[in-house]
C-alpha positions, 0 to 999 in steps of 0.5 A: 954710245956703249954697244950692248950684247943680249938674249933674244929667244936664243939669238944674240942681238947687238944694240946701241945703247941710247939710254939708261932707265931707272926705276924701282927694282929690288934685285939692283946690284953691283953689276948693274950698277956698273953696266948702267955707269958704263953705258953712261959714260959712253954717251947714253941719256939717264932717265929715271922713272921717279926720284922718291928716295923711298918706296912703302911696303908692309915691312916699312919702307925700303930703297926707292928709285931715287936712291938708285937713280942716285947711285947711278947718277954719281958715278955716272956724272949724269942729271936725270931726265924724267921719264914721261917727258918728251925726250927726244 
């Protein structure tokens, strides 16, 4: 499991990373990608909201979670478990 450092209203919190959820963003870069394959590779269960390779909007459509997810998922040598699922 990968230990991860983060901001909560100016404290410092570490936590155990047990999971990486994906889902529809579009301000996804490298540098999440490489944080989520990481957190993979530690140990961490890959759970994706949806595997739609395409999301709608006005300008026709873009990305969608699945292309994501897939990204991720092929660096991170994981099969997704769908969100809404019991997990545990």
């Amino acid at each position: 499991m990968r230990l991860i450092w983060f901001v909560v209203e100016f404290w410092w919190v570490l936590v155990l990373a047990l999971a990486v959820v994906v889902g529809y963003t579009s301000h996804f870069d490298y540098d999440d990608l490489t944080a989520a394959c990481r957190t993979l590779r530690g140990g961490a269960r890959l759970v994706g909201t949806n595997d739609d390779a395409t999301y709608p909007t006005p300008d026709g459509l873009v990305p969608g979670a699945g292309s994501l997810l897939a990204a991720v998922a092929t660096d991170g040598f994981r099969h997704m478990e769908k969100a809404g699922v019991f997990l545990f």
